[in-house]
PyMOL Python script that loads the backbone (N, CA, C, O; Angstrom):
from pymol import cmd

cmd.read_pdbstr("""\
ATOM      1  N   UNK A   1      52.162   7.764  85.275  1.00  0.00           N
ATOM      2  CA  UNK A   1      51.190   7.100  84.426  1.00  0.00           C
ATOM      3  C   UNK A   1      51.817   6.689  83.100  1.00  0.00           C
ATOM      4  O   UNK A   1      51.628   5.552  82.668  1.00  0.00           O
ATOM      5  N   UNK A   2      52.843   7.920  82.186  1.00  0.00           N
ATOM      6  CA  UNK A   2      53.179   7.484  81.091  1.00  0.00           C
ATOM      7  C   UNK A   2      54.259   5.876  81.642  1.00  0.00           C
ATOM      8  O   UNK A   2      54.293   4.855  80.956  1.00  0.00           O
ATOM      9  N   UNK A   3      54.621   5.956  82.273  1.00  0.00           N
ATOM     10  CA  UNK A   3      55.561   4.749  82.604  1.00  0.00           C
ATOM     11  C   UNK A   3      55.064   3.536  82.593  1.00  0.00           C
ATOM     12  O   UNK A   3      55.861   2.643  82.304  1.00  0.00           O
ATOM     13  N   UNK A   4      53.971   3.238  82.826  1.00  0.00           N
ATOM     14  CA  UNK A   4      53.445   1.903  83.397  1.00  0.00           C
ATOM     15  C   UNK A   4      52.754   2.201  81.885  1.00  0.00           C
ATOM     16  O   UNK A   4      52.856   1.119  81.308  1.00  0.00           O
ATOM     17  N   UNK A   5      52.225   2.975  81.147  1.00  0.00           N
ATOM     18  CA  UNK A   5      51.945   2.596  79.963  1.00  0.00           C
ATOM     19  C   UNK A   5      52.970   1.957  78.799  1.00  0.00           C
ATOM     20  O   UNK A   5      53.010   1.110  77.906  1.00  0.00           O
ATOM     21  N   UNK A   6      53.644   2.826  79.362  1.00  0.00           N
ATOM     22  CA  UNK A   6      55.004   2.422  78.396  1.00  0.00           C
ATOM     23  C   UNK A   6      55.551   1.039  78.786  1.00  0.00           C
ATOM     24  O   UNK A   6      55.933   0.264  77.909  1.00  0.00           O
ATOM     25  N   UNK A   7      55.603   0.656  80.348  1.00  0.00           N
ATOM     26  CA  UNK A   7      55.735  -0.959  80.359  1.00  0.00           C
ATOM     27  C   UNK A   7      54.732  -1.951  79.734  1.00  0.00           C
ATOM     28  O   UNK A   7      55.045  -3.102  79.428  1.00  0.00           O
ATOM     29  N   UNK A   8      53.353  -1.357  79.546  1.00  0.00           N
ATOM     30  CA  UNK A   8      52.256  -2.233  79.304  1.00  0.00           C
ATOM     31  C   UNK A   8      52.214  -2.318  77.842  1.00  0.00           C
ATOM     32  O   UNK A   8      51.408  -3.105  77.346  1.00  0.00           O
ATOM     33  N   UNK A   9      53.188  -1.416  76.867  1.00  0.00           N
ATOM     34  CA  UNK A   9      53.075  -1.553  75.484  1.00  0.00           C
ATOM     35  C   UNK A   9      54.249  -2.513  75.291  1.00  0.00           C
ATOM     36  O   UNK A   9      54.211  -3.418  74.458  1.00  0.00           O
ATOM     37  N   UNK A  10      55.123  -2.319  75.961  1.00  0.00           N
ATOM     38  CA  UNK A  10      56.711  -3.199  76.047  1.00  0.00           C
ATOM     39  C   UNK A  10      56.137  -4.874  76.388  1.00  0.00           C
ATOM     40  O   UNK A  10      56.604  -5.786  75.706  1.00  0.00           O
ATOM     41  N   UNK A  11      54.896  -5.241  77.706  1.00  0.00           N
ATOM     42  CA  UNK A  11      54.898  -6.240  77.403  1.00  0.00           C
ATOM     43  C   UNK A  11      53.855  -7.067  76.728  1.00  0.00           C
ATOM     44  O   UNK A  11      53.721  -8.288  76.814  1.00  0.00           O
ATOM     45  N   UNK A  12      52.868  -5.903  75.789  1.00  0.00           N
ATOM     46  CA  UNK A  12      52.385  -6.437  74.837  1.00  0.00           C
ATOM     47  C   UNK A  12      53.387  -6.734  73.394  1.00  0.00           C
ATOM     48  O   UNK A  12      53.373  -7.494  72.426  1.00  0.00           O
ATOM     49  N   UNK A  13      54.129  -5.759  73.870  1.00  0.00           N
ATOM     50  CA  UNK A  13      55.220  -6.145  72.450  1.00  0.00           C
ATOM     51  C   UNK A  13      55.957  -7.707  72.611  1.00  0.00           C
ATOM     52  O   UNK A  13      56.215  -8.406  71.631  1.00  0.00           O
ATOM     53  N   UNK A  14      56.255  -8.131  74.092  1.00  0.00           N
ATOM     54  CA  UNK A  14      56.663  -9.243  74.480  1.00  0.00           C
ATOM     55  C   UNK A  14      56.121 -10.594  73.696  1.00  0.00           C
ATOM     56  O   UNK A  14      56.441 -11.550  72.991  1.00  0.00           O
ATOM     57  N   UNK A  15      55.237 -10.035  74.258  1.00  0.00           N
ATOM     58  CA  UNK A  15      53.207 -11.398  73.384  1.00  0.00           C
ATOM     59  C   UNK A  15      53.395 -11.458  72.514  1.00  0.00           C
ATOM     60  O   UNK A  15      53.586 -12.588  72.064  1.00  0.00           O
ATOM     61  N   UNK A  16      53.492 -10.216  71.556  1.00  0.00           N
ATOM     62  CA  UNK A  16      53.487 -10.493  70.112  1.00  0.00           C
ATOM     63  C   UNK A  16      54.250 -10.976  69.535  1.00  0.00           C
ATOM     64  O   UNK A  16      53.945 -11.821  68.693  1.00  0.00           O
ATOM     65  N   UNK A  17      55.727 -10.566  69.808  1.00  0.00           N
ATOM     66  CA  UNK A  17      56.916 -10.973  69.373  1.00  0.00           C
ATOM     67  C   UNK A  17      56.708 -12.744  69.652  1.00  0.00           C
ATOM     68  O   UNK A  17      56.943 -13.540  68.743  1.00  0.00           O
ATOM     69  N   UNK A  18      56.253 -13.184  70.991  1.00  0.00           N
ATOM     70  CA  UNK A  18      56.359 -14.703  70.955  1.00  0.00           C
ATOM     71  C   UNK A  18      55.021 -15.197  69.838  1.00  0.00           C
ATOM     72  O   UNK A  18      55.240 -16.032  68.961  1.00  0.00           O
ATOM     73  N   UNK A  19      53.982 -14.712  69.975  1.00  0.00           N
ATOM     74  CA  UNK A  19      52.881 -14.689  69.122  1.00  0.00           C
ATOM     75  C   UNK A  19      53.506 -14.989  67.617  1.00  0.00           C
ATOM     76  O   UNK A  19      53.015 -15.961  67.043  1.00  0.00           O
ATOM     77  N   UNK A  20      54.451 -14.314  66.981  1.00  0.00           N
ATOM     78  CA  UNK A  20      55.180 -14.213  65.471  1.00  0.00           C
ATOM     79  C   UNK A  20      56.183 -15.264  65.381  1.00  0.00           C
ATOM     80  O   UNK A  20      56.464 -15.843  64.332  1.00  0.00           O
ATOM     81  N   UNK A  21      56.676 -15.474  66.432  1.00  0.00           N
ATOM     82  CA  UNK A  21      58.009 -16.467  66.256  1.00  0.00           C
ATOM     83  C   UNK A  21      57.838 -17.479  66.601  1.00  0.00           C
ATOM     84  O   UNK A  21      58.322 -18.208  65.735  1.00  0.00           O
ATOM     85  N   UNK A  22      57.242 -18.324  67.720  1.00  0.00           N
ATOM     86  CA  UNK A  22      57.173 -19.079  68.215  1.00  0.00           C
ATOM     87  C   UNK A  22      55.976 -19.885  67.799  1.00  0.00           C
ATOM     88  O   UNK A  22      56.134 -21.097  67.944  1.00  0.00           O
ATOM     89  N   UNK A  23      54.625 -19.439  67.237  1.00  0.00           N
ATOM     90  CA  UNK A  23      53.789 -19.725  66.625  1.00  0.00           C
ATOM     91  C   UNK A  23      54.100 -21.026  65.389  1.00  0.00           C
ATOM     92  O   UNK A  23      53.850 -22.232  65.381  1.00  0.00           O
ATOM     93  N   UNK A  24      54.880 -19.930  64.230  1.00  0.00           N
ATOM     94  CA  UNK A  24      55.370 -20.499  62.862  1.00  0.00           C
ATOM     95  C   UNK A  24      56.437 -21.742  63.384  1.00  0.00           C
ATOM     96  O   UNK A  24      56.262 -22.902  63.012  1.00  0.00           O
ATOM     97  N   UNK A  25      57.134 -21.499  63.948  1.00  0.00           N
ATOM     98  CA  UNK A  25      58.228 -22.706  63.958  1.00  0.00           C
ATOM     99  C   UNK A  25      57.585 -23.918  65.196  1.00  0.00           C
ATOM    100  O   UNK A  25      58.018 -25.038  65.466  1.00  0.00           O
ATOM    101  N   UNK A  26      56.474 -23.207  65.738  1.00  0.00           N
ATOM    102  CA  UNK A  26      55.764 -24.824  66.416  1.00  0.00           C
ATOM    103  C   UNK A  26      55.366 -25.959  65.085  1.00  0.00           C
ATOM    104  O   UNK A  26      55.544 -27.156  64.862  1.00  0.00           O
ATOM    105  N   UNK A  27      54.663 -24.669  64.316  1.00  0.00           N
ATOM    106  CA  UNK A  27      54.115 -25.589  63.046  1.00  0.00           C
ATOM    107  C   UNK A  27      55.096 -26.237  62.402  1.00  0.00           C
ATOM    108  O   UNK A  27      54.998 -27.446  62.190  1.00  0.00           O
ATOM    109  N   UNK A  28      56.422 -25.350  61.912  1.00  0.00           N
ATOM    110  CA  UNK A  28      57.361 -26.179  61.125  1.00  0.00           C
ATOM    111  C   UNK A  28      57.510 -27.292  61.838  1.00  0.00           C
ATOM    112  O   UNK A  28      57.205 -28.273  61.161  1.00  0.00           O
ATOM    113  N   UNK A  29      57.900 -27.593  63.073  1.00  0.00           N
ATOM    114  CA  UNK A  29      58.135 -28.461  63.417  1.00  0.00           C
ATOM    115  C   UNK A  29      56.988 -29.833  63.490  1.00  0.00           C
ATOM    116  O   UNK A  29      57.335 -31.002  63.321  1.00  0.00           O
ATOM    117  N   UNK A  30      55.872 -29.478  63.718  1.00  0.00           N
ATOM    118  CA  UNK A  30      54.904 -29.898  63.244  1.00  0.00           C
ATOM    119  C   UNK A  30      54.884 -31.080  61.838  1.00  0.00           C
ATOM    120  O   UNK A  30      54.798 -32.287  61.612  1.00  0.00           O
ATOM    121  N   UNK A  31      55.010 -29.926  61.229  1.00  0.00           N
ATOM    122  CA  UNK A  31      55.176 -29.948  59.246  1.00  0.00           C
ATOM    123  C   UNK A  31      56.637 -31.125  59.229  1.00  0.00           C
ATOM    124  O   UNK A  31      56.772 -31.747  58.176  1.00  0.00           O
ATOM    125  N   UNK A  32      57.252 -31.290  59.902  1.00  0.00           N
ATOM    126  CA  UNK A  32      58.669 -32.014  59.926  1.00  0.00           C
ATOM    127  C   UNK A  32      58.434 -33.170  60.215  1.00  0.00           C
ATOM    128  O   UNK A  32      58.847 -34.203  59.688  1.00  0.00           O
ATOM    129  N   UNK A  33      57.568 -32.974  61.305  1.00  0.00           N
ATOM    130  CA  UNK A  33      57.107 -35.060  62.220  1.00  0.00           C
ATOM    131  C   UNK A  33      56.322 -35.758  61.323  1.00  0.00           C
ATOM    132  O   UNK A  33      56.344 -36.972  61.123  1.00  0.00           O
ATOM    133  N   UNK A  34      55.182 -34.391  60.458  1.00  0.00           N
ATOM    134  CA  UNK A  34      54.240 -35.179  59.717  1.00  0.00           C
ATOM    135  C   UNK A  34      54.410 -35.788  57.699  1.00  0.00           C
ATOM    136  O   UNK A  34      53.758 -36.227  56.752  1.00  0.00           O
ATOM    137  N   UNK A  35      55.922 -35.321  58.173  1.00  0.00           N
ATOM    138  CA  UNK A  35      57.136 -36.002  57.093  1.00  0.00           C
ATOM    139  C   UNK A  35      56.548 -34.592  55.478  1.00  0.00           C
ATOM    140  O   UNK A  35      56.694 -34.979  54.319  1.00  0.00           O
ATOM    141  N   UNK A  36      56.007 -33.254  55.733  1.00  0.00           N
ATOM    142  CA  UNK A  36      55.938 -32.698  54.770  1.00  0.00           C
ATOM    143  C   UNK A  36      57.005 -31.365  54.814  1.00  0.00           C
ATOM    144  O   UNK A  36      56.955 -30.555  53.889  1.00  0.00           O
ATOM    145  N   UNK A  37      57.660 -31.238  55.573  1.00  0.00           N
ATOM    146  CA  UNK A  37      59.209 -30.619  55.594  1.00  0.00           C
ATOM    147  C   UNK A  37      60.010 -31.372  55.699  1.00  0.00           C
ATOM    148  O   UNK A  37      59.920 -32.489  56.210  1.00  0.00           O
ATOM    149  N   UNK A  38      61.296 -30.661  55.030  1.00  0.00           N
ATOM    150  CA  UNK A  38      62.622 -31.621  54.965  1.00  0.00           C
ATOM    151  C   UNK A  38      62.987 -31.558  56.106  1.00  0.00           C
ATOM    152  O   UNK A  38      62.237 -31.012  56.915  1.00  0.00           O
ATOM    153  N   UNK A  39      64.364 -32.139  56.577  1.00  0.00           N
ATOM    154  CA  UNK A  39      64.729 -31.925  58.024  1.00  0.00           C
ATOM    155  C   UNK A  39      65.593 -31.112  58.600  1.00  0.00           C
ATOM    156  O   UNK A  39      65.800 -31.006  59.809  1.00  0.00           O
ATOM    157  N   UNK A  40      66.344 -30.258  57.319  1.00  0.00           N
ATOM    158  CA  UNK A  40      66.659 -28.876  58.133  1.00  0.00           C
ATOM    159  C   UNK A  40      65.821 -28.167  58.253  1.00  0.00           C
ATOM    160  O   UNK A  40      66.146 -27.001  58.476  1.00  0.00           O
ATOM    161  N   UNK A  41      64.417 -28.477  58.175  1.00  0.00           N
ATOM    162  CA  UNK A  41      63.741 -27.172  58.772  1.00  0.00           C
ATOM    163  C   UNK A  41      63.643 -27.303  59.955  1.00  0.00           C
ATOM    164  O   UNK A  41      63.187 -26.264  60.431  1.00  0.00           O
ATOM    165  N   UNK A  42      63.900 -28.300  60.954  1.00  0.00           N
ATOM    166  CA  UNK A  42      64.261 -28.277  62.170  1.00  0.00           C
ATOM    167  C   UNK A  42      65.083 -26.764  62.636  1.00  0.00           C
ATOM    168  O   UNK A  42      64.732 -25.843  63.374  1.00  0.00           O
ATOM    169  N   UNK A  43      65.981 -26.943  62.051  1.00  0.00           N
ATOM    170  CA  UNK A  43      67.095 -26.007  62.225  1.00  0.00           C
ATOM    171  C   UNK A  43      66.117 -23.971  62.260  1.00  0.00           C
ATOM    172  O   UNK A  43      66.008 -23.111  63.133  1.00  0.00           O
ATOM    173  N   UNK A  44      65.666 -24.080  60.837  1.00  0.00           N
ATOM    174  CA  UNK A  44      65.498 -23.237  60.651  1.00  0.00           C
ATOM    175  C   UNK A  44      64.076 -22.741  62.233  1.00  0.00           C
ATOM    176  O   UNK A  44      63.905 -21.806  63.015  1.00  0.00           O
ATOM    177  N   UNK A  45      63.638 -23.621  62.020  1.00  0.00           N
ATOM    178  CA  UNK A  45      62.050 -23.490  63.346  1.00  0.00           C
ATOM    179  C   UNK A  45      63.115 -22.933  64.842  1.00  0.00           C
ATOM    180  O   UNK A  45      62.992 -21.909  65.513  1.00  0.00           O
ATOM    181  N   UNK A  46      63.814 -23.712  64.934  1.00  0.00           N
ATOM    182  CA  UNK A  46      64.603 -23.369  66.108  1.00  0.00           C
ATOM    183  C   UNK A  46      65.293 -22.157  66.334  1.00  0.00           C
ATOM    184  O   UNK A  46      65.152 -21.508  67.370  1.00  0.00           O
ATOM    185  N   UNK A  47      66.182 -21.762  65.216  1.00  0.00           N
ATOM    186  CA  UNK A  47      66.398 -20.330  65.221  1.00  0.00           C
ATOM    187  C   UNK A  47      65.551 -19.752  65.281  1.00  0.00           C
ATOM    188  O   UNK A  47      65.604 -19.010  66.262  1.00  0.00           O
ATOM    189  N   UNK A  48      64.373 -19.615  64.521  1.00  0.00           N
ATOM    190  CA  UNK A  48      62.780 -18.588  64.890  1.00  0.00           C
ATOM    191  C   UNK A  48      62.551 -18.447  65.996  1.00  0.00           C
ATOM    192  O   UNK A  48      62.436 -17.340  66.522  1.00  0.00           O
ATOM    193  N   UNK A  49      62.413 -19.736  66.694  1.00  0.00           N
ATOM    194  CA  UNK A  49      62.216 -19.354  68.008  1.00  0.00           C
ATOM    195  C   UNK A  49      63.048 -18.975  68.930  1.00  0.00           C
ATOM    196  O   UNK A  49      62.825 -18.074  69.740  1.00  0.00           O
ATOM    197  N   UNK A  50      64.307 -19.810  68.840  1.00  0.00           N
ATOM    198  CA  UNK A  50      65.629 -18.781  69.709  1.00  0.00           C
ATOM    199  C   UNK A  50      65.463 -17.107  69.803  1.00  0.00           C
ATOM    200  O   UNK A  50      65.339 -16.527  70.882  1.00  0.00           O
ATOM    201  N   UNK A  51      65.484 -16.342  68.342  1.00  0.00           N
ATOM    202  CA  UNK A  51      65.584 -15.290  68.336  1.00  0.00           C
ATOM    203  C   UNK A  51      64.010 -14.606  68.809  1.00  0.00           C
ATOM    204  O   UNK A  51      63.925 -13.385  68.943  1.00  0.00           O
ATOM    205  N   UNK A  52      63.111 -15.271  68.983  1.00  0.00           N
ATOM    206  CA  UNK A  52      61.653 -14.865  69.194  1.00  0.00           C
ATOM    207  C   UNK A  52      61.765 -14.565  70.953  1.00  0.00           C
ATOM    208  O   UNK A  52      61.441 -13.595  71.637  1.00  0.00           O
ATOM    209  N   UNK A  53      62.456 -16.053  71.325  1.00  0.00           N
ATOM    210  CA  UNK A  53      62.094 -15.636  73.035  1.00  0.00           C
ATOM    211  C   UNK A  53      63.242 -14.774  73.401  1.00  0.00           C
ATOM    212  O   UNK A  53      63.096 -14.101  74.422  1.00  0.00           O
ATOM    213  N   UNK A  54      64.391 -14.669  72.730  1.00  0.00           N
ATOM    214  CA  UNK A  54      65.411 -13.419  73.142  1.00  0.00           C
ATOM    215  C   UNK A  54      64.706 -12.351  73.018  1.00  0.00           C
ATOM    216  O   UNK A  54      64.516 -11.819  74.112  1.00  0.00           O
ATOM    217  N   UNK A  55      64.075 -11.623  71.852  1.00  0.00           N
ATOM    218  CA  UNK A  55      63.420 -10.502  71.650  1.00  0.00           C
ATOM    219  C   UNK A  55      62.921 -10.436  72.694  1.00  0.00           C
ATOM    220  O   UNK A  55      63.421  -9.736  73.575  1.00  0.00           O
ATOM    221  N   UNK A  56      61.443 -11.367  72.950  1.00  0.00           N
ATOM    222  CA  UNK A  56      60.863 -11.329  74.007  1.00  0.00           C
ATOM    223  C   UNK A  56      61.335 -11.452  75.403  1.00  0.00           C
ATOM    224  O   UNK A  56      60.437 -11.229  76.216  1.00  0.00           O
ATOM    225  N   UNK A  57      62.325 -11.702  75.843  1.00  0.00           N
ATOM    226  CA  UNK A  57      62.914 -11.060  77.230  1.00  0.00           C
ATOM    227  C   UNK A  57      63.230 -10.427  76.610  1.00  0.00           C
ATOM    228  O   UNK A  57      62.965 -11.108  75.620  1.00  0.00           O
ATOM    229  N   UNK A  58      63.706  -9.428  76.150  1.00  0.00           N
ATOM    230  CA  UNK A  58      64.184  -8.033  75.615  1.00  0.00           C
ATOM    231  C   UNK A  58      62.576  -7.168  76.251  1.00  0.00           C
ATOM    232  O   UNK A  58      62.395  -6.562  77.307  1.00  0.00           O
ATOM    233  N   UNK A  59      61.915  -7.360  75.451  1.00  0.00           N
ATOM    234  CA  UNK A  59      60.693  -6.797  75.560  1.00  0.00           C
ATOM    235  C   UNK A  59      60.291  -6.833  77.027  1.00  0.00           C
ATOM    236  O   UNK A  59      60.101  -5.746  77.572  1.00  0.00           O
ATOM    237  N   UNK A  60      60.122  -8.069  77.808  1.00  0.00           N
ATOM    238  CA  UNK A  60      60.225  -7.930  78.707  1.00  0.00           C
ATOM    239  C   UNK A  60      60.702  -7.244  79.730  1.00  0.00           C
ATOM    240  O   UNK A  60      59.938  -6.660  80.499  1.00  0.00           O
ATOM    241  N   UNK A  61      61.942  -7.224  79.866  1.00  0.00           N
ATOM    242  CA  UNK A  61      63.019  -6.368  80.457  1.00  0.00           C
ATOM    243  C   UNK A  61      62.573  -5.082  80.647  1.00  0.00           C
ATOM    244  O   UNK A  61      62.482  -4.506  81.732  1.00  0.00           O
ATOM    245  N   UNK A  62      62.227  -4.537  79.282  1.00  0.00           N
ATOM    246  CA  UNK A  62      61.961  -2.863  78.957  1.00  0.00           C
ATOM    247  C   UNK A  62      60.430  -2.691  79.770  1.00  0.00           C
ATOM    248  O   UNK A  62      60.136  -1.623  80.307  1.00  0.00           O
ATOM    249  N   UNK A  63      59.484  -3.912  79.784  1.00  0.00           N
ATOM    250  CA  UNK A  63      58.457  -3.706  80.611  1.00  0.00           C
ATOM    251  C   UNK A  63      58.033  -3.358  81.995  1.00  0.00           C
ATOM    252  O   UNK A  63      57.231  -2.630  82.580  1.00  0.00           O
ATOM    253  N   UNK A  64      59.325  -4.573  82.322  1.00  0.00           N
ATOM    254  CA  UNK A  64      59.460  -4.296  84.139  1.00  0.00           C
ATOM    255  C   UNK A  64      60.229  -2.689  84.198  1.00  0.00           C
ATOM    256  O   UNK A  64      59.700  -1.967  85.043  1.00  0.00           O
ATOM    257  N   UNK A  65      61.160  -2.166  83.579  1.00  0.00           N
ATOM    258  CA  UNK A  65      61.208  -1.198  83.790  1.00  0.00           C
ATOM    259  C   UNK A  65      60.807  -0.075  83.581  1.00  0.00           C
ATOM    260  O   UNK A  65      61.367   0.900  84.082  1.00  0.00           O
ATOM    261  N   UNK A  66      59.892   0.010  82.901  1.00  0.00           N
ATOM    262  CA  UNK A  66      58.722   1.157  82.598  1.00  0.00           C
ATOM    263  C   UNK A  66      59.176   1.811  80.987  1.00  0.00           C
ATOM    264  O   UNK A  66      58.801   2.983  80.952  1.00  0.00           O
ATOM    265  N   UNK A  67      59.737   1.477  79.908  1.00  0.00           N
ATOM    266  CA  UNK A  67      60.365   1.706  79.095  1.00  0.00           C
ATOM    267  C   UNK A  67      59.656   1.176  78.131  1.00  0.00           C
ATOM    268  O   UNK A  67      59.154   0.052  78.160  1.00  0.00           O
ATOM    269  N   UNK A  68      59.541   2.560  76.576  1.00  0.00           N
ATOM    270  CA  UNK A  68      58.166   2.211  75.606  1.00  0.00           C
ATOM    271  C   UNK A  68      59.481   1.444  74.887  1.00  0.00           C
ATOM    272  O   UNK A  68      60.659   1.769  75.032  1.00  0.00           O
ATOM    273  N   UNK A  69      58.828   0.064  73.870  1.00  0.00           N
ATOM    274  CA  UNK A  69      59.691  -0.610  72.974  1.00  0.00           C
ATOM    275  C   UNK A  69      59.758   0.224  72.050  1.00  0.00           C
ATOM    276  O   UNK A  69      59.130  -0.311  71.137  1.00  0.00           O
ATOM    277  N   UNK A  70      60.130   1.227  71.688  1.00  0.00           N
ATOM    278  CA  UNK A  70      61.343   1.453  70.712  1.00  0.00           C
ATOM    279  C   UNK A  70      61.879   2.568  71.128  1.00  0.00           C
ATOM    280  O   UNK A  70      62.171   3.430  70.300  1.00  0.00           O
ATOM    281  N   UNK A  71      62.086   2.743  72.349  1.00  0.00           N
ATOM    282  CA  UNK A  71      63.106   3.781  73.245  1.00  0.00           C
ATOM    283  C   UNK A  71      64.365   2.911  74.154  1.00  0.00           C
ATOM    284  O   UNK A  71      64.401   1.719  74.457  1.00  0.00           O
ATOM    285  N   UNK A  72      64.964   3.583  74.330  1.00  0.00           N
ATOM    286  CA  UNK A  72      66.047   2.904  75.077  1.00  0.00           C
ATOM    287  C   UNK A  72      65.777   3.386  76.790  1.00  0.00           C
ATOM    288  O   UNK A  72      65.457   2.613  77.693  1.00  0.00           O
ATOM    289  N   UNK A  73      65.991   4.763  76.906  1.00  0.00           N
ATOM    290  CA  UNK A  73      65.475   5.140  78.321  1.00  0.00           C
ATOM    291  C   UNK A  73      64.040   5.693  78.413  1.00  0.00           C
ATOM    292  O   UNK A  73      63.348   6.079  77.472  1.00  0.00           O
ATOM    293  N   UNK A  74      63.715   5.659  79.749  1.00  0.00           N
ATOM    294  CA  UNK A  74      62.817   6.332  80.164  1.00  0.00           C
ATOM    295  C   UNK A  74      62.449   7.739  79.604  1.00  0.00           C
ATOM    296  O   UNK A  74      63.270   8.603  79.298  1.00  0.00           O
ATOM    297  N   UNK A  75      61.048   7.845  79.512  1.00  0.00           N
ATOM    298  CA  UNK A  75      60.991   9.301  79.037  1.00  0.00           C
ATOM    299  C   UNK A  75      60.775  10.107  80.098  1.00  0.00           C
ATOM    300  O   UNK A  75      60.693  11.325  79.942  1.00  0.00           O
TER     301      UNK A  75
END
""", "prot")
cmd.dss("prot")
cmd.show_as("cartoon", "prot")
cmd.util.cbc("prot")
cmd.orient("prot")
């Protein structure tokens, strides 16, 4: 039972993590087309999200295998 909880917090942590990262830099990019960001914020939106959906397969990963996000192994 603790296992599958511990995957089910890992892939709510997944959600959120895309929820935080991927959210803000839709908008920057947004904010960029509608000419009220400069145009490295391209840059910057993209890294947000690069590092958002890595986390999130991270998070993932730890889900399918039954593993709470901020442990490394199984308890």
């Amino acid at each position: 039972m603790r296992r599958y909880l511990d995957g089910a917090a890992s892939f709510c942590a997944a959600l959120l993590t895309l929820l935080i990262c991927v959210v803000p830099a839709w908008f920057t990019v947004l904010a960029v087309r509608a000419g009220i960001a400069p145009l490295w914020a391209y840059a910057a939106a993209g890294l947000l999200a690069v590092v958002g959906i890595v986390l999130a397969l991270a998070f993932g990963r730890k889900g399918l295998a039954g593993v709470a996000p901020t442990r490394q192994r199984r308890r």
